[in-house]
C-alpha positions as CSV (number, residue, x, y, z in Angstrom):
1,X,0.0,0.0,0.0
2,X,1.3,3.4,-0.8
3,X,1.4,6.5,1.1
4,X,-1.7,8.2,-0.6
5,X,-3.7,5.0,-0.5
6,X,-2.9,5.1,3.4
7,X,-3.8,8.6,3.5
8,X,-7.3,8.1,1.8
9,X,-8.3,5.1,3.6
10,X,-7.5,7.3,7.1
11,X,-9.8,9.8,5.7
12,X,-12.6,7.8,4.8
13,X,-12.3,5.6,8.1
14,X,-12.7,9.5,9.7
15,X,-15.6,10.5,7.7
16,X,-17.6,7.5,8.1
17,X,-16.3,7.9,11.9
18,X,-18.4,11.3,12.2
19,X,-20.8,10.1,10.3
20,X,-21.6,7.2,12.4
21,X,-21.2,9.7,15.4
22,X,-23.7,12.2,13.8
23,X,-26.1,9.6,13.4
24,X,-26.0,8.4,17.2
25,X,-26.3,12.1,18.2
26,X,-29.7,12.2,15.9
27,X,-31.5,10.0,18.0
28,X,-31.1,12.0,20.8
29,X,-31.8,15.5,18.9
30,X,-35.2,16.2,20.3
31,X,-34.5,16.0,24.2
32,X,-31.4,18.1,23.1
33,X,-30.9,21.3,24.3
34,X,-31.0,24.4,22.1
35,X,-27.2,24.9,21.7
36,X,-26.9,21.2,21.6
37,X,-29.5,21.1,18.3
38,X,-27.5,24.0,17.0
39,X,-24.5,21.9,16.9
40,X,-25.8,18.9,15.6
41,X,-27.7,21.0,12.7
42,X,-23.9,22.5,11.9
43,X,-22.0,19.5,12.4
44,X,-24.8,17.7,9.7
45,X,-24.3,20.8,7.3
46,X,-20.8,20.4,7.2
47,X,-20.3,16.6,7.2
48,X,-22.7,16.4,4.2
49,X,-19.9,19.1,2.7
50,X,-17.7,16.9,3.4
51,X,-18.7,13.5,1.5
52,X,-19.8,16.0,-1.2
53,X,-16.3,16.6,-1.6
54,X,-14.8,13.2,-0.9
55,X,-17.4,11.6,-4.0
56,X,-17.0,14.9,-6.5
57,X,-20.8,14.6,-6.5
58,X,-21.4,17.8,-7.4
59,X,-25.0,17.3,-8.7
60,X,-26.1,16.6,-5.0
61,X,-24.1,19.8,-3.3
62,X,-27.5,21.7,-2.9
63,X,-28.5,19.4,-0.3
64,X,-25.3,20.4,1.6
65,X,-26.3,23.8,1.1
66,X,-30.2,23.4,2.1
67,X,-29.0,21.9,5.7
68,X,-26.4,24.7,6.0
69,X,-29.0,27.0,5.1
70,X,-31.3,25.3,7.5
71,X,-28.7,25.6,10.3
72,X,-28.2,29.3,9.8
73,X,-32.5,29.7,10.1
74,X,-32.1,27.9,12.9
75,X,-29.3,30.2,14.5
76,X,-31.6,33.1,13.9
77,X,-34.4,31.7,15.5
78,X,-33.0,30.7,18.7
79,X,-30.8,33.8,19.1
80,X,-34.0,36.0,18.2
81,X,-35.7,34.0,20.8
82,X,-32.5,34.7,23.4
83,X,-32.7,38.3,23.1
84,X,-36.6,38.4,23.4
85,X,-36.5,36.5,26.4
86,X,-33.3,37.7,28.1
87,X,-31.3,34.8,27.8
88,X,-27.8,33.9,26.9
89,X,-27.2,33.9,23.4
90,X,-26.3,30.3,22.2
91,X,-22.9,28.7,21.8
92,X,-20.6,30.0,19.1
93,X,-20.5,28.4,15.9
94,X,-17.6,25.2,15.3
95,X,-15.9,25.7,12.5
């Protein structure tokens, strides 16, 4: 096995790693709390980046994009609900 073929079998061994991780933490997204379903919303968004760019399918990016957009409405919502209520704003985005 050569060095690149090393390299790319690490990297899919991660991504199917945080995929298989993401897909635990969805069972457990609606007793989540706020900045916990924030995460997982961004975390989904960018992992489905992710294999976008691992398979060069292309023709499916704009369901990458619908969840990221989906993430950002969600952002809004809960830190429009913060400052109407008084309450901490939620976590910082991971990048």
């Amino acid at each position: 096995m050569t060095a690149p073929d090393a390299a790319g079998q690490a990297a899919d061994r991660f991504l199917l790693a945080e995929m298989v991780g993401l897909l635990n933490d969805a069972e457990h997204y609606v007793w989540g709390t706020s900045d916990q379903r924030l995460a997982y919303l961004e975390r989904r968004a960018k992992l489905l980046h992710r294999l976008m760019d691992a398979t060069g399918n292309e023709s499916s990016r704009y369901l990458a994009q619908d969840a990221e957009d989906r993430a950002a409405a969600a952002r809004a919502g809960v830190e429009a609900l913060a400052a109407e209520c008084g309450d901490p704003k939620p976590a910082p985005r991971q990048d």
